[in-house]
N, CA, C and O atoms as a GROMACS GRO file, in nm:
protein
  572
    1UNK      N    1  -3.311   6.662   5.743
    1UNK     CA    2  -3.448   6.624   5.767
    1UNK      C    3  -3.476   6.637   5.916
    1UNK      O    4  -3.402   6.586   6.000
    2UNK      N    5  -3.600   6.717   5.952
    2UNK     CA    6  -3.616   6.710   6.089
    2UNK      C    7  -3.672   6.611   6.151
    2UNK      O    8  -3.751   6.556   6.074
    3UNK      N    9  -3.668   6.561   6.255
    3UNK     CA   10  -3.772   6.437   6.345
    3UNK      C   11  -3.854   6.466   6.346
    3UNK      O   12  -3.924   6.378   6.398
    4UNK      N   13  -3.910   6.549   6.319
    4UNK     CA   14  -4.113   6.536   6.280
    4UNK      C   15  -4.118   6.487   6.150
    4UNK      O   16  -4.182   6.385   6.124
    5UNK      N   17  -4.044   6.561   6.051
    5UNK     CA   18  -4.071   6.456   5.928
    5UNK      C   19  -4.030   6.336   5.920
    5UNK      O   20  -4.096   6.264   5.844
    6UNK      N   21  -3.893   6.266   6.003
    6UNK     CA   22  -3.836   6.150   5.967
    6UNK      C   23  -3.971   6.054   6.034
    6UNK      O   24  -4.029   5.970   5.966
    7UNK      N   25  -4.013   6.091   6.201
    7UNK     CA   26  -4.077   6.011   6.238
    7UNK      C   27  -4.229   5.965   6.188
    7UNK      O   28  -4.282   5.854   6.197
    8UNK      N   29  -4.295   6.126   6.116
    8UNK     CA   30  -4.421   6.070   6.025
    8UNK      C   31  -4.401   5.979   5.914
    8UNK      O   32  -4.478   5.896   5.866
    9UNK      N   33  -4.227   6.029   5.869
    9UNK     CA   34  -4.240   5.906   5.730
    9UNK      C   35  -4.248   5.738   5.808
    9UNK      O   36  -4.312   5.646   5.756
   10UNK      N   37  -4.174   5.724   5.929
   10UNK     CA   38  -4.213   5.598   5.953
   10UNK      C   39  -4.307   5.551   5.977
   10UNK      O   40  -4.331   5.437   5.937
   11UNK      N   41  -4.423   5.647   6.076
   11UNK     CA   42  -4.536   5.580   6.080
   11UNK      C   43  -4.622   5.576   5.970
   11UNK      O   44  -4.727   5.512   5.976
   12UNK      N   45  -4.572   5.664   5.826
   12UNK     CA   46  -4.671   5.606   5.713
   12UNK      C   47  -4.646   5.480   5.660
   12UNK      O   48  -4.728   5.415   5.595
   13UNK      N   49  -4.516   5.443   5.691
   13UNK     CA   50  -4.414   5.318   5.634
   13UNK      C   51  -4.466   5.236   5.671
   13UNK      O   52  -4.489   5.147   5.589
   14UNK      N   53  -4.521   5.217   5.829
   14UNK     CA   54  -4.534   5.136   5.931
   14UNK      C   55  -4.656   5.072   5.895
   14UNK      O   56  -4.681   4.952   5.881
   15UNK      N   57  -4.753   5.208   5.878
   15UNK     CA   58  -4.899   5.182   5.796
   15UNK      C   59  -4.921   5.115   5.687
   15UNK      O   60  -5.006   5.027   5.675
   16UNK      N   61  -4.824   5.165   5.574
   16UNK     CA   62  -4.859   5.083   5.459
   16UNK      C   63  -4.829   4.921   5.506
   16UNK      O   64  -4.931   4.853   5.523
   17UNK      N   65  -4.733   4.872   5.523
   17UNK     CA   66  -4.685   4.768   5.572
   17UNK      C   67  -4.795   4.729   5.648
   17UNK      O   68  -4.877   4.674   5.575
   18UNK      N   69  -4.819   4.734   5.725
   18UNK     CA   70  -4.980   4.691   5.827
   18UNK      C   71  -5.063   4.651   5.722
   18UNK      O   72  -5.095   4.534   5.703
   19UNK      N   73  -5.119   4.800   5.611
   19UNK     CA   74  -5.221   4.790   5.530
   19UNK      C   75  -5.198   4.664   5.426
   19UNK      O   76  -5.291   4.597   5.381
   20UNK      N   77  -5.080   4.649   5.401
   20UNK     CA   78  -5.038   4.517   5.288
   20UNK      C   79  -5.069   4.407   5.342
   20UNK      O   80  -5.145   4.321   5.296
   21UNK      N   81  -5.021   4.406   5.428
   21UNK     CA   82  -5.087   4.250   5.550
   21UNK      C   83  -5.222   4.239   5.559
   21UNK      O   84  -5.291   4.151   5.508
   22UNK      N   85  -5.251   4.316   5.615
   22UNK     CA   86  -5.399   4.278   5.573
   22UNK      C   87  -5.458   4.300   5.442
   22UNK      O   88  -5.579   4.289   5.461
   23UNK      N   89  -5.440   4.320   5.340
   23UNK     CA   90  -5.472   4.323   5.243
   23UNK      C   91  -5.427   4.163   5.170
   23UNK      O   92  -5.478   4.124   5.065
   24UNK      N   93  -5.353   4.106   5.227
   24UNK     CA   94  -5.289   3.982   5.169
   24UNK      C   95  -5.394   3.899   5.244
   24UNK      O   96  -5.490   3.844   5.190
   25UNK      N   97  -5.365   3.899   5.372
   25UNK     CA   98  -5.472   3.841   5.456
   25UNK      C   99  -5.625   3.795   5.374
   25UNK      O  100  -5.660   3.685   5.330
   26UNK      N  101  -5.666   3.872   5.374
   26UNK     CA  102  -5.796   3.914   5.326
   26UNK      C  103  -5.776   3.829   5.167
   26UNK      O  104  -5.813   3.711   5.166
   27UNK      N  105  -5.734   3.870   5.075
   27UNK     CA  106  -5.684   3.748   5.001
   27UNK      C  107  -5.660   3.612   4.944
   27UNK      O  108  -5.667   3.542   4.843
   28UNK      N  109  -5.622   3.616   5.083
   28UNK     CA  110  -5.576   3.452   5.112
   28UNK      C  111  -5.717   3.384   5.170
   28UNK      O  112  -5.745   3.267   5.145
   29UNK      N  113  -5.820   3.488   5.268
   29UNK     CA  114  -5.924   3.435   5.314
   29UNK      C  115  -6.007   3.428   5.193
   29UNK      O  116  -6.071   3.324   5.181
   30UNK      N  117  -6.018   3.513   5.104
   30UNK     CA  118  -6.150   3.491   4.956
   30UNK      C  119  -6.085   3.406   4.904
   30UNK      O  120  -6.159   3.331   4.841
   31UNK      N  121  -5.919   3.360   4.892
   31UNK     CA  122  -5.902   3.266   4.787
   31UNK      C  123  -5.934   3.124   4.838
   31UNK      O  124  -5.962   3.029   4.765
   32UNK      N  125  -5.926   3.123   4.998
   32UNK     CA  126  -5.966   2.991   5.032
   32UNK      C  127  -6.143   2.951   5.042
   32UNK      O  128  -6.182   2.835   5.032
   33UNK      N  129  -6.235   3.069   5.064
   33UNK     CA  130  -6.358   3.054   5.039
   33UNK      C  131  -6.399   2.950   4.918
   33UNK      O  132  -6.468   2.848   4.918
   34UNK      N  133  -6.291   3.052   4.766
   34UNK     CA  134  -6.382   3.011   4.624
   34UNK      C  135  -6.325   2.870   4.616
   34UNK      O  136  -6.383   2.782   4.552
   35UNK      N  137  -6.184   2.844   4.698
   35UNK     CA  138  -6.151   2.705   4.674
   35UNK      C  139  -6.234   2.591   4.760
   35UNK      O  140  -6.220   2.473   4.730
   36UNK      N  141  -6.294   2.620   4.838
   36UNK     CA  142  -6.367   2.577   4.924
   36UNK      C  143  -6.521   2.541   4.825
   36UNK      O  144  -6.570   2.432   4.798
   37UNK      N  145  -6.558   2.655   4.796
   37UNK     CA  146  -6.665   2.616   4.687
   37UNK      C  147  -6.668   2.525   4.606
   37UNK      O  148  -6.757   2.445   4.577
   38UNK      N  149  -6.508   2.550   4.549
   38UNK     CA  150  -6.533   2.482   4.396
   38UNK      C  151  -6.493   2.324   4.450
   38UNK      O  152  -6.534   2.215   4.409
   39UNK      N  153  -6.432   2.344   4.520
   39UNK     CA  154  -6.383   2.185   4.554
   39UNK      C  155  -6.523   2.114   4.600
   39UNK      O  156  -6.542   1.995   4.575
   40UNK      N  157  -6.634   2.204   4.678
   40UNK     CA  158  -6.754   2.105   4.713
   40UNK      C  159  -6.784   2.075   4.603
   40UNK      O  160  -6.825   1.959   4.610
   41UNK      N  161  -6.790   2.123   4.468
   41UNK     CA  162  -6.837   2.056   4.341
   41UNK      C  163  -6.748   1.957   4.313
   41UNK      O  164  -6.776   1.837   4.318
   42UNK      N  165  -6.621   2.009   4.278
   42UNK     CA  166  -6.519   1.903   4.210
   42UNK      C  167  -6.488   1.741   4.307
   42UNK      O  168  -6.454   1.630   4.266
   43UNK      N  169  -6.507   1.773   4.392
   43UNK     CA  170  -6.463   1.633   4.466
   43UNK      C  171  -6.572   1.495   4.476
   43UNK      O  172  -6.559   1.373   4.474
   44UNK      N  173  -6.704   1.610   4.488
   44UNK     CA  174  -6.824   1.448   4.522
   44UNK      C  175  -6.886   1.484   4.363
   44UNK      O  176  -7.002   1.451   4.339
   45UNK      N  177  -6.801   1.555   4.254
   45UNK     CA  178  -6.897   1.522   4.086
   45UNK      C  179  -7.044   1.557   4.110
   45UNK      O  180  -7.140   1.484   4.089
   46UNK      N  181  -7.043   1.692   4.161
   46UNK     CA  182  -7.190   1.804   4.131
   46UNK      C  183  -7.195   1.880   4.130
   46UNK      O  184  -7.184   1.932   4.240
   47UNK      N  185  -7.216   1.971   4.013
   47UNK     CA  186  -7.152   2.145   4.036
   47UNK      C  187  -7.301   2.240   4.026
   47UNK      O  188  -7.316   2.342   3.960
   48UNK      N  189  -7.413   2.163   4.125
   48UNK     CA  190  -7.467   2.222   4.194
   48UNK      C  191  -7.428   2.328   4.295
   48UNK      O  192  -7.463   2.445   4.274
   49UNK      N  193  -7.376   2.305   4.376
   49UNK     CA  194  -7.311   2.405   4.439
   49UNK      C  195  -7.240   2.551   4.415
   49UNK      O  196  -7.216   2.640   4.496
   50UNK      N  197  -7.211   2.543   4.256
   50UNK     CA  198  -7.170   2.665   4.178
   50UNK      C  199  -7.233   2.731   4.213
   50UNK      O  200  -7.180   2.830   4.262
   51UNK      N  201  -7.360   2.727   4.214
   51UNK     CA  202  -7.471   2.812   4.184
   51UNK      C  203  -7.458   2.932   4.292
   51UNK      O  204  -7.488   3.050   4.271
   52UNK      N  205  -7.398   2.868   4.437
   52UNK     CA  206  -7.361   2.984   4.560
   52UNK      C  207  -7.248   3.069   4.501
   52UNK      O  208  -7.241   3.191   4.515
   53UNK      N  209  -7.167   2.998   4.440
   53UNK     CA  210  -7.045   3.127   4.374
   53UNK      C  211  -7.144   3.267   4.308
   53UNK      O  212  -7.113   3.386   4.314
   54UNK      N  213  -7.215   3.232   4.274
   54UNK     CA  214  -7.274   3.287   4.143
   54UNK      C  215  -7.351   3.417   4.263
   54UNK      O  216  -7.366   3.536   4.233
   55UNK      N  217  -7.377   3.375   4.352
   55UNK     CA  218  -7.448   3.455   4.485
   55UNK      C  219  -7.350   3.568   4.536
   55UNK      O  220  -7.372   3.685   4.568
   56UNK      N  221  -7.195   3.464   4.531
   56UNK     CA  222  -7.111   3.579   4.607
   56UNK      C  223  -7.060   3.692   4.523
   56UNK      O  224  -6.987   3.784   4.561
   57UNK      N  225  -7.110   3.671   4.398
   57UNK     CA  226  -7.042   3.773   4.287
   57UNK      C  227  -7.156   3.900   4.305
   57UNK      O  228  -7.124   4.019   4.302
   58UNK      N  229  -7.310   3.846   4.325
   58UNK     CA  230  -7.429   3.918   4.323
   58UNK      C  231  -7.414   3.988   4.379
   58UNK      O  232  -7.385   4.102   4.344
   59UNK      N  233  -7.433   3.929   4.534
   59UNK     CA  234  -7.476   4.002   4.670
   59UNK      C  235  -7.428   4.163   4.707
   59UNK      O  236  -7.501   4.242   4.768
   60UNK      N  237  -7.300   4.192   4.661
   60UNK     CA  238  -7.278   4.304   4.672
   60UNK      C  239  -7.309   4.424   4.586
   60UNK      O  240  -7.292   4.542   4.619
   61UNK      N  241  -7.367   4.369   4.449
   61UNK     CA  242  -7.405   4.466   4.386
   61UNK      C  243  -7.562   4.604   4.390
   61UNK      O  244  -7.575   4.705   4.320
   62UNK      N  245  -7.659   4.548   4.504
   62UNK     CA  246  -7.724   4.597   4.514
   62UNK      C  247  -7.699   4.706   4.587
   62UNK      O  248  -7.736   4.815   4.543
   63UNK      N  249  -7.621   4.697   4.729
   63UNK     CA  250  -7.557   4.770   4.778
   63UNK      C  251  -7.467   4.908   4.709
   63UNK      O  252  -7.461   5.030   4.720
   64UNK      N  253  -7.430   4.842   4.664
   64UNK     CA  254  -7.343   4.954   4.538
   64UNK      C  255  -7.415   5.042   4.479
   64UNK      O  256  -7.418   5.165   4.486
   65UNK      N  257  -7.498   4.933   4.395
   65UNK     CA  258  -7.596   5.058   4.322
   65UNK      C  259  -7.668   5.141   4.372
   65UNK      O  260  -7.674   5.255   4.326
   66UNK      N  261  -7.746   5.096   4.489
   66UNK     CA  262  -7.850   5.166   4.531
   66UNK      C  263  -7.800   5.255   4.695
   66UNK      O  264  -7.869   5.314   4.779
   67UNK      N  265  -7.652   5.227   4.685
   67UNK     CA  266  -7.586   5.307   4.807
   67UNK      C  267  -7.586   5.444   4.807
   67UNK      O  268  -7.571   5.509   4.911
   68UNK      N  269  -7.601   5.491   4.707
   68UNK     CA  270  -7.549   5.653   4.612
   68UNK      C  271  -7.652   5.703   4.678
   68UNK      O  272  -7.630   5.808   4.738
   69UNK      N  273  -7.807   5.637   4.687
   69UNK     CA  274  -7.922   5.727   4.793
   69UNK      C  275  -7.940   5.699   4.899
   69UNK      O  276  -8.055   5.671   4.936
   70UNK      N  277  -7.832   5.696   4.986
   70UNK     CA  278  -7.829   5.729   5.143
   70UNK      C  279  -7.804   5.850   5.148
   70UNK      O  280  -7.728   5.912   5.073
   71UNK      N  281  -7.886   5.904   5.265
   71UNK     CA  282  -7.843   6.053   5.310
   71UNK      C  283  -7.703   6.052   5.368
   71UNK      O  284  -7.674   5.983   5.465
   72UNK      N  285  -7.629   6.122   5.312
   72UNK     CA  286  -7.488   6.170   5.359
   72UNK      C  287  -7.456   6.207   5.552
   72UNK      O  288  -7.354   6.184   5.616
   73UNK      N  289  -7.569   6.261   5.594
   73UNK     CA  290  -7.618   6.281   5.748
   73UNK      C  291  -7.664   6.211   5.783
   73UNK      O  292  -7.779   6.176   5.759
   74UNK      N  293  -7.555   6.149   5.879
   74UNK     CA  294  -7.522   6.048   5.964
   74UNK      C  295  -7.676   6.104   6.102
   74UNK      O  296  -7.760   6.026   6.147
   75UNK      N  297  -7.669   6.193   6.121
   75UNK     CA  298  -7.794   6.253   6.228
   75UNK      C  299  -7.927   6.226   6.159
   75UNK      O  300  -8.022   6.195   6.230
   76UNK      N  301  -7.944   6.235   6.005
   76UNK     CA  302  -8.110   6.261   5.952
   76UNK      C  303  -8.189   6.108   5.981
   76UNK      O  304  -8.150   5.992   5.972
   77UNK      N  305  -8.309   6.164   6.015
   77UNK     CA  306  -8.389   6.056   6.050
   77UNK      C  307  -8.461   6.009   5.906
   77UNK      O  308  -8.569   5.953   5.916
   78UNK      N  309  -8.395   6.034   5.752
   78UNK     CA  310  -8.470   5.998   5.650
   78UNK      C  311  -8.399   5.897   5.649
   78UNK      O  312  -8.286   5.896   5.698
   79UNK      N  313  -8.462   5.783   5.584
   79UNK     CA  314  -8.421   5.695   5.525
   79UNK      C  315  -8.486   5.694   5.377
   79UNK      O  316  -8.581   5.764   5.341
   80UNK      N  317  -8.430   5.622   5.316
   80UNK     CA  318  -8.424   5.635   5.118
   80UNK      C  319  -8.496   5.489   5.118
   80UNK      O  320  -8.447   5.395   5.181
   81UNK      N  321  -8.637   5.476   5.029
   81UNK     CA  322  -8.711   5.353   5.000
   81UNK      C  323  -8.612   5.301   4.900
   81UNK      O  324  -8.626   5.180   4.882
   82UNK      N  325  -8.537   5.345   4.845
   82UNK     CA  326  -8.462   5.322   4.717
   82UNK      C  327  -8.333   5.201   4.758
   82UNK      O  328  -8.303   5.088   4.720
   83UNK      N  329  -8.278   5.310   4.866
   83UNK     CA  330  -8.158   5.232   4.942
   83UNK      C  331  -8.221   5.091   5.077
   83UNK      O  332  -8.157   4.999   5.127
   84UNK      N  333  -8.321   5.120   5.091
   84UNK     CA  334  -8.359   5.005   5.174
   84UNK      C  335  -8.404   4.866   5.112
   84UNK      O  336  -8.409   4.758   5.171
   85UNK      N  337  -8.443   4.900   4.941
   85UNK     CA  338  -8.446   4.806   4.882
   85UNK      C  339  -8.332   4.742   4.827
   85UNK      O  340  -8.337   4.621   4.807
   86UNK      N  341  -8.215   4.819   4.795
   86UNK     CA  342  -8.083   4.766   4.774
   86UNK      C  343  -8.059   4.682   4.941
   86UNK      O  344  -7.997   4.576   4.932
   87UNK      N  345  -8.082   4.703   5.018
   87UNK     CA  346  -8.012   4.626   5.160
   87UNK      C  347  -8.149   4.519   5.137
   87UNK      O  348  -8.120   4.402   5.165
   88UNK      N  349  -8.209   4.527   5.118
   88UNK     CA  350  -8.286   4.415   5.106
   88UNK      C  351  -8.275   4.285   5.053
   88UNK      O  352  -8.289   4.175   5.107
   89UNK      N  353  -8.234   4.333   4.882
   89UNK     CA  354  -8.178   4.251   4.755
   89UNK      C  355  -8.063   4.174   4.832
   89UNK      O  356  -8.038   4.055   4.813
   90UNK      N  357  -7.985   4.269   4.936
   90UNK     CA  358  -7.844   4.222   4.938
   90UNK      C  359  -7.849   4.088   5.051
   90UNK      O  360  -7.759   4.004   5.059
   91UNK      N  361  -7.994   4.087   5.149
   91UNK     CA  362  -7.986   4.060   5.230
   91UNK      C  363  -8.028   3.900   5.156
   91UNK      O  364  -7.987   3.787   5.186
   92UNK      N  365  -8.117   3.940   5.061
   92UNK     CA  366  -8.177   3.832   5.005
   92UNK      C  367  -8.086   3.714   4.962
   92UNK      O  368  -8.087   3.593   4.984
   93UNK      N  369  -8.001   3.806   4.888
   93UNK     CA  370  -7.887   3.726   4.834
   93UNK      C  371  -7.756   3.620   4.887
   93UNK      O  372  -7.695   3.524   4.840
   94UNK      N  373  -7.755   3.691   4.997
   94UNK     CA  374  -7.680   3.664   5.112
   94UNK      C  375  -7.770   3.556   5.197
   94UNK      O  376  -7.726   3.459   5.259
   95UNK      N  377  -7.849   3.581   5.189
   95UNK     CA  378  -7.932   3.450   5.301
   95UNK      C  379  -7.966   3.344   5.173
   95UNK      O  380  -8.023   3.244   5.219
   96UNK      N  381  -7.950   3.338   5.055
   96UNK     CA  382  -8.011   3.242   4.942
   96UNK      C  383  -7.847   3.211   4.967
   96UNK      O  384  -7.845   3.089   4.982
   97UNK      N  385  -7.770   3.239   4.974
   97UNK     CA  386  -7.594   3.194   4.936
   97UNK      C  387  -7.621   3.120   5.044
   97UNK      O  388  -7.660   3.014   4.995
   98UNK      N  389  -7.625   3.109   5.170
   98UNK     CA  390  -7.633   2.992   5.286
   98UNK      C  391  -7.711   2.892   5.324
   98UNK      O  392  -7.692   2.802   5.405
   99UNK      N  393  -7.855   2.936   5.214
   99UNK     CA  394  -7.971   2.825   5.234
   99UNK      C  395  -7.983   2.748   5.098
   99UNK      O  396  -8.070   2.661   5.084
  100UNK      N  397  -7.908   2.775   5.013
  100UNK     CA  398  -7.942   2.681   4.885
  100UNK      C  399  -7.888   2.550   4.919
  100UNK      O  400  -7.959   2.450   4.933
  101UNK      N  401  -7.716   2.552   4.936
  101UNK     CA  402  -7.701   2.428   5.032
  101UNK      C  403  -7.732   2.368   5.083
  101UNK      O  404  -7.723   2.247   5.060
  102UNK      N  405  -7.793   2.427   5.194
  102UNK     CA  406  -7.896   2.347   5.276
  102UNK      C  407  -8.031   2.245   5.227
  102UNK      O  408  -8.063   2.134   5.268
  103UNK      N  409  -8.088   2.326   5.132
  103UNK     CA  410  -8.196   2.294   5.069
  103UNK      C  411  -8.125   2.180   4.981
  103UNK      O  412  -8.149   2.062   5.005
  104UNK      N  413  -8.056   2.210   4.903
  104UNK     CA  414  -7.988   2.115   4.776
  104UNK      C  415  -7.941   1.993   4.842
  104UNK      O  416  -7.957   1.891   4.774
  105UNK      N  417  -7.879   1.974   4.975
  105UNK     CA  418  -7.840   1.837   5.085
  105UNK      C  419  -7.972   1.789   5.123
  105UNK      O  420  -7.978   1.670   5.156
  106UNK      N  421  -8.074   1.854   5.125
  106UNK     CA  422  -8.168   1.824   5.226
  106UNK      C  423  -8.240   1.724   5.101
  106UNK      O  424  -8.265   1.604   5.111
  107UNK      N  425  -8.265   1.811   4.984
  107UNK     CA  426  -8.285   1.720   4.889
  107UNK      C  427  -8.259   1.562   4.826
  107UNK      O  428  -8.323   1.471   4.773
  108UNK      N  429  -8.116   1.596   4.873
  108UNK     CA  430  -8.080   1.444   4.809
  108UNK      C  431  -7.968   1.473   4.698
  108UNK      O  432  -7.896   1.384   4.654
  109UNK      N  433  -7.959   1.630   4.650
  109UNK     CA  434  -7.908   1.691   4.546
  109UNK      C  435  -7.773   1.676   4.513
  109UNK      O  436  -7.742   1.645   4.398
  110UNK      N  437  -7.681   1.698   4.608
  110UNK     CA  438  -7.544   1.717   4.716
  110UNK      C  439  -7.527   1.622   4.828
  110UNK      O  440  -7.612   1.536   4.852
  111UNK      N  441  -7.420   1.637   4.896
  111UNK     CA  442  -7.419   1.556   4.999
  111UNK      C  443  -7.350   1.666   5.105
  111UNK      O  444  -7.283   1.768   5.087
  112UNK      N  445  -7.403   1.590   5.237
  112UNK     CA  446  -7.368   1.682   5.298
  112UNK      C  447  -7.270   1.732   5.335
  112UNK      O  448  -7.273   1.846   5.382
  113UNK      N  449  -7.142   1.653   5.325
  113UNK     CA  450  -6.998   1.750   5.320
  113UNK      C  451  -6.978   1.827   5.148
  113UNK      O  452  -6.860   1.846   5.122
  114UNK      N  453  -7.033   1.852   5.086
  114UNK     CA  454  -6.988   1.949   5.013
  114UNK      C  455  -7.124   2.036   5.076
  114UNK      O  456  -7.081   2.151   5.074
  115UNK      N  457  -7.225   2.040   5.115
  115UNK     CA  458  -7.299   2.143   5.199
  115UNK      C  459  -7.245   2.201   5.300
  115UNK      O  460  -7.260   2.323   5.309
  116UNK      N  461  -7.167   2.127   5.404
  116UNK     CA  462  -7.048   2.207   5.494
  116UNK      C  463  -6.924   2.276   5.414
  116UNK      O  464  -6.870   2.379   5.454
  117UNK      N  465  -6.887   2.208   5.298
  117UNK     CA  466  -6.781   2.324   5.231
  117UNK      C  467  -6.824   2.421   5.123
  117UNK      O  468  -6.754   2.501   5.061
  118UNK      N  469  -6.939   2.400   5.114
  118UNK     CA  470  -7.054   2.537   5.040
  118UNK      C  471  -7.017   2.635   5.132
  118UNK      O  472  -6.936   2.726   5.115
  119UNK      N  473  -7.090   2.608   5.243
  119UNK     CA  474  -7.165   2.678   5.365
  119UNK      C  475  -7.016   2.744   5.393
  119UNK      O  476  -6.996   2.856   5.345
  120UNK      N  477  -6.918   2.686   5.462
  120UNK     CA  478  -6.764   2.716   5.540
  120UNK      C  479  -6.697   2.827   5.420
  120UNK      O  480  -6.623   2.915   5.465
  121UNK      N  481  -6.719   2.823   5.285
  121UNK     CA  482  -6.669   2.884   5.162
  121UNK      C  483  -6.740   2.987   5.154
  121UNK      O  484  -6.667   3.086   5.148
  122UNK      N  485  -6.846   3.014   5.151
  122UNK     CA  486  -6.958   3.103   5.180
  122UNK      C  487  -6.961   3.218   5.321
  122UNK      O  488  -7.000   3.335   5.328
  123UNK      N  489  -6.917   3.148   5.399
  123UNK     CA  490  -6.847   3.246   5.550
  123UNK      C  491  -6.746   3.316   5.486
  123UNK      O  492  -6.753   3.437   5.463
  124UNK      N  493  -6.634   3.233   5.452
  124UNK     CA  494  -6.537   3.277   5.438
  124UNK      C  495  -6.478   3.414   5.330
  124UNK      O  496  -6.373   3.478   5.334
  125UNK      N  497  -6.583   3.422   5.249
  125UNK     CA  498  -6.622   3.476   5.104
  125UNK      C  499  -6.732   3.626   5.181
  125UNK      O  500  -6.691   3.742   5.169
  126UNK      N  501  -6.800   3.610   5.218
  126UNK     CA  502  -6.872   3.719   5.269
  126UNK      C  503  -6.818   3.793   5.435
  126UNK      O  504  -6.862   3.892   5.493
  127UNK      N  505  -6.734   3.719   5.465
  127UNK     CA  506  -6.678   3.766   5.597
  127UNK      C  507  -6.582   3.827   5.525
  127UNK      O  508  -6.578   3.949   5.544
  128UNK      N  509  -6.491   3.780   5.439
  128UNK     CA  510  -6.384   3.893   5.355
  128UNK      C  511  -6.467   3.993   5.312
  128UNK      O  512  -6.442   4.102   5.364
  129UNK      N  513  -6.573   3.991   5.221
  129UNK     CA  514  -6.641   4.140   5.161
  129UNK      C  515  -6.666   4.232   5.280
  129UNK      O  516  -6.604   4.338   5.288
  130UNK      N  517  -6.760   4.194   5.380
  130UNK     CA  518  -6.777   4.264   5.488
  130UNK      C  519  -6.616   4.303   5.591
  130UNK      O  520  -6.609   4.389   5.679
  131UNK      N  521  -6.510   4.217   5.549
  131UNK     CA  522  -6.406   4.314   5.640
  131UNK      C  523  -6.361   4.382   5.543
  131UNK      O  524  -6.278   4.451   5.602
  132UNK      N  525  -6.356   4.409   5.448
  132UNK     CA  526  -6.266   4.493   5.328
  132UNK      C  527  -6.328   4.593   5.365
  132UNK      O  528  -6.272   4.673   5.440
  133UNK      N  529  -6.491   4.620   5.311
  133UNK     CA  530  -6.562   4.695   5.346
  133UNK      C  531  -6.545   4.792   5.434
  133UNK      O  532  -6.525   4.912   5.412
  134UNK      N  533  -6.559   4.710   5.580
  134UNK     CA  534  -6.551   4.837   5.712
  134UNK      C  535  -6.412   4.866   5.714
  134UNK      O  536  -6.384   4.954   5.796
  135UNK      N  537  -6.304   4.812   5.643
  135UNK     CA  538  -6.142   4.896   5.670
  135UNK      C  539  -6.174   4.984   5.576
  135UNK      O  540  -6.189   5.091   5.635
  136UNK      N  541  -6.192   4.996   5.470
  136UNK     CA  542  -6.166   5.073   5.352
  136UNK      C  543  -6.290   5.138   5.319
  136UNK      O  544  -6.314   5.156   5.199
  137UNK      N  545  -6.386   5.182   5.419
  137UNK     CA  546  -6.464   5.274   5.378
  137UNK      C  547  -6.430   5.398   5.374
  137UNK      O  548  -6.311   5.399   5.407
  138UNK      N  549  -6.462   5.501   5.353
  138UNK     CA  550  -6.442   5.626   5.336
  138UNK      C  551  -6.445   5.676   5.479
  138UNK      O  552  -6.536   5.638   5.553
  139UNK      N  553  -6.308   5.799   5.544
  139UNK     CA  554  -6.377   5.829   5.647
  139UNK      C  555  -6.438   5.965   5.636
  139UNK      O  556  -6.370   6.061   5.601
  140UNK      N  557  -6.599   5.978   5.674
  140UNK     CA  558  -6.659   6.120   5.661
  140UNK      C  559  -6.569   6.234   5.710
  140UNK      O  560  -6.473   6.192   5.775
  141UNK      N  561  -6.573   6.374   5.697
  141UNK     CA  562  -6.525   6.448   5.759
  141UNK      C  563  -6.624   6.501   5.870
  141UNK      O  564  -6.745   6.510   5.854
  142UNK      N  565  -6.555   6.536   5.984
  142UNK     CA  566  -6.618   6.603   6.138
  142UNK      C  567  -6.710   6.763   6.099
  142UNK      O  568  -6.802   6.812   6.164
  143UNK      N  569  -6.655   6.808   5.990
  143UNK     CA  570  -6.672   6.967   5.911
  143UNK      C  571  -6.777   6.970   5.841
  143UNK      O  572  -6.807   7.071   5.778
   0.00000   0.00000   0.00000
């Protein structure tokens, strides 16, 4: 085996290994979000607060669907009414996941430490989607 091949196999080795770590990482951060959620219900007996889980399952789906009509050119000055309404939905969804809490404490509904572990579960839950996201997007080609 020559040292160009031995040394690329390590740095793919090196990579996957990196990529597993953070992939565990990331993991461990959504699993502590939904536990974060569910515990604001389970501990003060109100599973009002579900209702934000139910947001973090949403929020990304508009995106998805309506991603397919972005222009591929990164340079074109079009933008897609189609795809701006998917970032819209998503935005919607995403700002209703951090203000229902709010609203539901403000009420009288909840109390306000399961509104801080809504809210803290809710970071934690959409800060994982958004880092998965920018590692594991596709990279365009330069060609």
């Amino acid at each position: 085996m020559s040292a160009g091949v031995k040394s690329k196999t390590a740095y793919l080795s090196n990579y996957s290994t990196e990529l597993c770590v953070v992939i565990v990482g990331l993991s461990v951060c959504l699993a502590a979000g939904f536990l974060l959620s569910i515990l604001s219900c389970a501990l003060y007996g109100n599973w009002w607060p579900l209702l934000v889980v139910f947001t973090y399952a949403i929020a990304p789906l508009p995106n998805a669907i309506f991603g397919q009509y972005v222009s591929a050119d990164p340079l074109a000055d079009v933008s897609s009414s189609v795809a701006d309404f998917g970032r819209f939905l998503t935005s919607v969804l995403v700002v209703s996941g951090f203000g229902l809490p709010v609203v539901l404490s403000h009420a009288g509904i909840i109390t306000s430490m399961a509104m801080f572990m809504s809210i803290s579960g809710g970071v934690l839950v959409y800060g994982t989607i958004i880092v998965y996201s920018t590692l594991f997007r596709e990279q365009q080609s330069d060609f």
